[in-house]
C-alpha positions as CSV (number, residue, x, y, z in Angstrom):
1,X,52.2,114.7,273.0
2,X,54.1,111.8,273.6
3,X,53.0,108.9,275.6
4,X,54.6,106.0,277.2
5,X,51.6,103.1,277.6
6,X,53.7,99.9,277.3
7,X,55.9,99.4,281.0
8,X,59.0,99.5,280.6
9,X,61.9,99.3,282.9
10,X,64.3,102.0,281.3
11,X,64.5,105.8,281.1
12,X,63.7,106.6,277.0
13,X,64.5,110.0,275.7
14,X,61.8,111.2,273.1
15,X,62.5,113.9,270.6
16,X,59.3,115.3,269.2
17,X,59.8,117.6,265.7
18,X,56.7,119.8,264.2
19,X,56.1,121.5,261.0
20,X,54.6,124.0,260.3
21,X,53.6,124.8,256.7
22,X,51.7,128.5,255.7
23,X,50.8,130.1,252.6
24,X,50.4,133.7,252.1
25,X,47.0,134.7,251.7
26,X,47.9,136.6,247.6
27,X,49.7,133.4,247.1
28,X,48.1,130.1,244.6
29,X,47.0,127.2,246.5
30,X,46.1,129.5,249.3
31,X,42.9,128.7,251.3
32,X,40.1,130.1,250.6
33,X,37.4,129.7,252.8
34,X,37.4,130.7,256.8
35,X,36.9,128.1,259.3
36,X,36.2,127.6,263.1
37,X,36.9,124.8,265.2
38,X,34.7,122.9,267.6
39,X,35.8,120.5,270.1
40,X,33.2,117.8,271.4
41,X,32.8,115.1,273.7
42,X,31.6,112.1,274.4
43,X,30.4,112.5,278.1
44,X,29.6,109.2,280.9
45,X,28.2,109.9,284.5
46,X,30.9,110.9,287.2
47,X,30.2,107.7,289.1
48,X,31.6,105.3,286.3
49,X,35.2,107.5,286.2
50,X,35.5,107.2,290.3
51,X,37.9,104.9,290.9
52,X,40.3,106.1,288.4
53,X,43.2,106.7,290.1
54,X,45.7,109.2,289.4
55,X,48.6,107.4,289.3
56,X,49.3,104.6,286.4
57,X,49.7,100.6,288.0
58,X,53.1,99.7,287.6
59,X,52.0,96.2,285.8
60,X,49.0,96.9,284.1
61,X,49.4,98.7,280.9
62,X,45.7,99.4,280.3
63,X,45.1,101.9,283.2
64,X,47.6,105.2,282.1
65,X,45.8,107.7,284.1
66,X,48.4,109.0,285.5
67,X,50.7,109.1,281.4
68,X,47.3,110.0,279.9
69,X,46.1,112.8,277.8
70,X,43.9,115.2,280.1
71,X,43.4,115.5,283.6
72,X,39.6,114.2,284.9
73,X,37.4,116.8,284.5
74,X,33.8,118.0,284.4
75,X,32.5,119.3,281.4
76,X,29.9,122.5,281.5
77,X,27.9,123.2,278.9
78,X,26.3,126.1,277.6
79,X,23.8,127.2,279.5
80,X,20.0,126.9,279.1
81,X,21.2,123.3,277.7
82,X,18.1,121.0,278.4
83,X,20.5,117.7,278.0
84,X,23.2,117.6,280.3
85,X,23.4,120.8,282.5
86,X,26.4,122.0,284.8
87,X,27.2,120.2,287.4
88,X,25.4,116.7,286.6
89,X,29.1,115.2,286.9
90,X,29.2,114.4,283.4
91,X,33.3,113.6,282.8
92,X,35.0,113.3,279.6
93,X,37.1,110.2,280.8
94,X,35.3,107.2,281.9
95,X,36.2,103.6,282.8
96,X,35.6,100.5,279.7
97,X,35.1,97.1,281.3
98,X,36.2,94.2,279.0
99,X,34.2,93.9,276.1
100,X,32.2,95.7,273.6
101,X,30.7,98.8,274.2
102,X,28.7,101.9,272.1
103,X,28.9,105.1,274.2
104,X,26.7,108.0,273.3
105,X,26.2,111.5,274.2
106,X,23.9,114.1,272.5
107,X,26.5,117.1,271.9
108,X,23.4,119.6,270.1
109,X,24.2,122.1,273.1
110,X,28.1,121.7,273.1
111,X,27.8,122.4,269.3
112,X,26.3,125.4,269.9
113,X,25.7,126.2,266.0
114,X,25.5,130.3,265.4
115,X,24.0,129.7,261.9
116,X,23.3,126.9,259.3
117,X,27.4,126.1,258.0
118,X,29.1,123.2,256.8
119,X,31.8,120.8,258.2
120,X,35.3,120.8,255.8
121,X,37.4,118.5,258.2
122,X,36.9,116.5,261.2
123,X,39.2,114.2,263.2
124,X,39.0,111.9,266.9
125,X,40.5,111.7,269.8
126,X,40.7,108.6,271.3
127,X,42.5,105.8,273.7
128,X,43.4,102.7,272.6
129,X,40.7,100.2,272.5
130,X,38.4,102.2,270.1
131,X,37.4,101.2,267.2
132,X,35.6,105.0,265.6
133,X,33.7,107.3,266.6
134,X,30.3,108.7,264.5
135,X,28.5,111.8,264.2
136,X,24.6,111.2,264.1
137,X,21.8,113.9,263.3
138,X,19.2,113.0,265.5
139,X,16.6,114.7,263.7
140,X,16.6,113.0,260.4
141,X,17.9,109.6,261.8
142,X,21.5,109.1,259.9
143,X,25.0,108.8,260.2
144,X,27.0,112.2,259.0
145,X,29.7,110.0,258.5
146,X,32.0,107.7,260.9
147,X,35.8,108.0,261.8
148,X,37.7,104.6,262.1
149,X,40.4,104.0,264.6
150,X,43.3,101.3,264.6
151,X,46.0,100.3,267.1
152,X,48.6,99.1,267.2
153,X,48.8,94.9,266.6
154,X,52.5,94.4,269.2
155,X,51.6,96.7,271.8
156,X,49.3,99.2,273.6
157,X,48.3,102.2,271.6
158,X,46.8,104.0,269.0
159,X,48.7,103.4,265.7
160,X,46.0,105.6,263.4
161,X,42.5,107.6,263.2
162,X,40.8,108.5,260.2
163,X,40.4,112.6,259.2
164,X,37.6,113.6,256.9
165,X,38.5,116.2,254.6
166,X,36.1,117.7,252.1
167,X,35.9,121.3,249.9
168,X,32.2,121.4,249.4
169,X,31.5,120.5,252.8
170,X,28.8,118.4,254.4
171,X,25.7,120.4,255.8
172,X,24.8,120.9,259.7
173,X,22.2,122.5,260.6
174,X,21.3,125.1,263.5
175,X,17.7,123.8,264.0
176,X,18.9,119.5,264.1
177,X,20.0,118.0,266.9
178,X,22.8,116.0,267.0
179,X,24.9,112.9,268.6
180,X,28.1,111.5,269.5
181,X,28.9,107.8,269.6
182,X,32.2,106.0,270.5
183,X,32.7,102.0,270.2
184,X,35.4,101.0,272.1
185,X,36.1,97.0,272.5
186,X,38.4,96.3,275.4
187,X,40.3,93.1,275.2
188,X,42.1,93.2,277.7
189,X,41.2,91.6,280.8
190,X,41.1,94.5,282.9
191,X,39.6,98.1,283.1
192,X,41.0,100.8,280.6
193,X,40.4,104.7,280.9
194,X,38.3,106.3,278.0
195,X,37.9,109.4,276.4
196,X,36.1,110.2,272.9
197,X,36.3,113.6,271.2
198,X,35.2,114.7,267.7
199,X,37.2,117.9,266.2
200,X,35.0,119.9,263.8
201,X,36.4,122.4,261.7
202,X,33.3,124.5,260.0
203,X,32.4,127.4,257.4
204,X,32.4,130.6,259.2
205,X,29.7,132.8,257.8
206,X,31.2,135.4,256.2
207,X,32.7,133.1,253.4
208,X,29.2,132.2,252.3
């Protein structure tokens, strides 16, 4: 992904390179442990996303729609979910007014947990303007941990986000519930679009 959010008034070419590194499964240093991935979201109300157009303002380089990430959509979750059910026009962009805000979403029934496991790596998505995002269990009352994020100090963007990485693995339980916060602090003097996504990558069971 490559994205242009500082206006410019020239064509730029952009060559993207990826590597891709594997290790035989017979070979040393190989991994040893199975994993699965999920993807959750920090969710706001369809109302506060409405006027997000789908074009990016020619002068304003905090509203990127239009060069953003992910097309506005509506997010169904499992069903029998007693939090957020389908089609309560939760969206996983949103609009951040100026200033500080702490955005929060339980995400128990979007984790959807098959059995008690453990988290080995975890990073964020995010726009520019955050500042982390952390992972909550709602049942005992503390922070799993929390995942910085840094932009860039010339110009619009995202310049780094923290990863957490970890062999023995933090515990996540089946029968907790859970919660996703995102801090963004817009200072800028106008809108910017939002999104907030925590990557889990977890034990699968049969490498217990």
């Amino acid at each position: 992904m490559s994205l242009n959010l500082n206006v410019r008034n020239e064509v730029v070419n952009v060559r993207m390179q990826t590597k891709v590194h594997t290790i035989a499964a017979d070979q040393p240093g190989a991994p040893t442990k199975a994993l699965f991935r999920r993807a959750l979201y920090v969710l706001q109300p369809q109302g506060e996303s409405a006027d997000m157009g789908p074009a990016r303002t020619a002068n304003t380089a905090t509203q990127h729609v239009g060069a953003g990430c992910a097309e506005l959509s509506k997010v169904n979750l499992p069903e029998g979910s007693t939090v957020v059910k389908p089609g309560k026009g939760q969206m996983n962009h949103w609009i951040v007014p100026p200033g500080h805000h702490i955005y929060k979403t339980e995400i128990t029934p979007q984790l959807n947990l098959p059995f008690n496991t453990t988290i080995h790596y975890a990073t964020i998505h995010v726009h520019p303007f955050a500042r982390g995002m952390e992972l909550r269990d709602l049942t005992t009352g503390t922070t799993i941990f929390r995942l910085n994020s840094q932009d860039w100090p010339d110009r619009v963007g995202v310049a780094h986000v923290d990863e957490f990485k970890s062999i023995e693995g933090i515990p996540i339980l089946r029968d907790h519930r859970y919660e996703l916060r995102a801090e963004y602090d817009n200072t800028s003097d106008s809108q910017t679009d939002a999104m907030a996504i925590l990557y889990l990558y977890l034990l699968e069971k049969a490498s217990f």
